[in-house]
C-alpha positions, 0 to 999 in steps of 0.5 A: 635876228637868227642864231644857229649856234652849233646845231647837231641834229639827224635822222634815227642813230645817224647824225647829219649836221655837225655844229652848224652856225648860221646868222641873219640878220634884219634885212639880210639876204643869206644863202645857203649853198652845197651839193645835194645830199650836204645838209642843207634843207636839214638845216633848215628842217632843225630850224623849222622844229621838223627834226630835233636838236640834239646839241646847240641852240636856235635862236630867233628875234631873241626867243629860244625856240631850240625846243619849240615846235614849228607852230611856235617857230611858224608864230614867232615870224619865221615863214617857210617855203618848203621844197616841193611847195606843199601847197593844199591841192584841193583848196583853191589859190584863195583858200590857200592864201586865206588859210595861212593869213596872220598879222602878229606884229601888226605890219599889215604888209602882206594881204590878199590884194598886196599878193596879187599886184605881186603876183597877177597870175595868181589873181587870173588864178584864184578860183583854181585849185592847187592841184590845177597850177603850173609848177611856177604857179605853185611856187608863186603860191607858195610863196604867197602863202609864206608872206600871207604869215607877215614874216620876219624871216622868209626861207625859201628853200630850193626857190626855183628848182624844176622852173621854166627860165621865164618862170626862174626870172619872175621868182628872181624879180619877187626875191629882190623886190622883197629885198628892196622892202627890208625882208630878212631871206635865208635862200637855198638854190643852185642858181649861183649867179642869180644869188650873187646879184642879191645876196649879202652873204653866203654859207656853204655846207659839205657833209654837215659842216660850215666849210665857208661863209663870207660877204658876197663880195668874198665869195665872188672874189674866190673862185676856188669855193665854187670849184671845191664845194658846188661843182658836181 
């Protein structure tokens, strides 16, 4: 579904991704792992259209997208969840829902009621502002703003930085619902243990660079990749 294929990119004269290859496929759930600073939501800004590729290709559901501008990206059936949310502070849960809504490929999956039997809280919510939220609330939003698009691919980027532990649990147990339904995710987190329970397969970046990428079986196996590329 996906296809990165030596994706070099950066910021002004500084080059921050060195030939990046990254695949997903339908139904796959993907990580995207490494220490801050590493190139990981760089990645994802070059997939999303926010910086420009500079070599290589991005290709997704078999369209060339390398040069397309995140809206075509956003149409195209890949739906983000940035870090930081970015949820719209002064529409209410509602307006925010409504305001992403779009059915393109006519799966009809995600809607409003569907949004809320995933996420009660958010229906206690709706006629409160973004601005009013919890951090759980906003990431919730956020999320349900994302599948509002009906996406193909759903990136989740830094899923449950700065939550509770309750609220960690929740935003888990949405993840692998969405997994059990076939949901293509690419996700980036710290939580490994919380990955390796849902994902199929794991990249790992250092300094803009794929240094290991396998099964979730491989990765669970070898410990020296924990050690060497995620330990601070």
């Amino acid at each position: 579904m996906l296809k990165m294929r030596a994706v070099e990119t950066g910021y002004g004269d500084a080059q921050a991704l060195f030939g990046i290859d990254l695949a997903i496929g339908e139904g796959e759930v993907v990580t995207l792992l490494g220490r801050n600073g590493m190139g990981k939501t760089t990645t994802i800004r070059a997939l999303m259209g926010l910086l420009p590729v500079w070599k290589g290709h991005v290709e997704f559901d078999g369209q060339d997208l390398t040069k397309a501008p995140p809206f075509l990206r956003a149409q195209a059936g890949i739906g983000l969840v940035p870090e930081g949310r970015q949820i719209f502070p002064t529409l209410t849960v509602e307006e925010n829902l409504i305001a992403t809504a779009a059915d393109r490929f006519g799966s009809k999956r995600w809607h409003l009621d569907r949004i809320w039997q995933v996420f009660p809280r958010l229906l206690q919510r709706r006629t409160n502002r973004g601005n009013e939220l919890s951090g759980g609330e906003q990431q919730m939003l956020a999320i349900g703003r994302a599948l509002m698009t009906n996406p193909k691919l759903l990136i989740l980027d830094e899923a449950t930085e700065g939550l509770a532990p309750l609220i960690r649990a929740d935003i888990w147990a949405c993840i692998a619902a969405l997994k059990a339904e076939g949901e293509a995710i690419l996700v980036i987190d710290k939580t490994i243990q919380a990955l390796t329970t849902l994902a199929d397969r794991h990249v790992v970046i250092e300094k803009g660079r794929v240094v290991w990428s396998g099964s979730n079986a491989e990765f669970l196996a070898d410990h020296s990749i924990t050690d060497r590329y995620l330990h601070l």
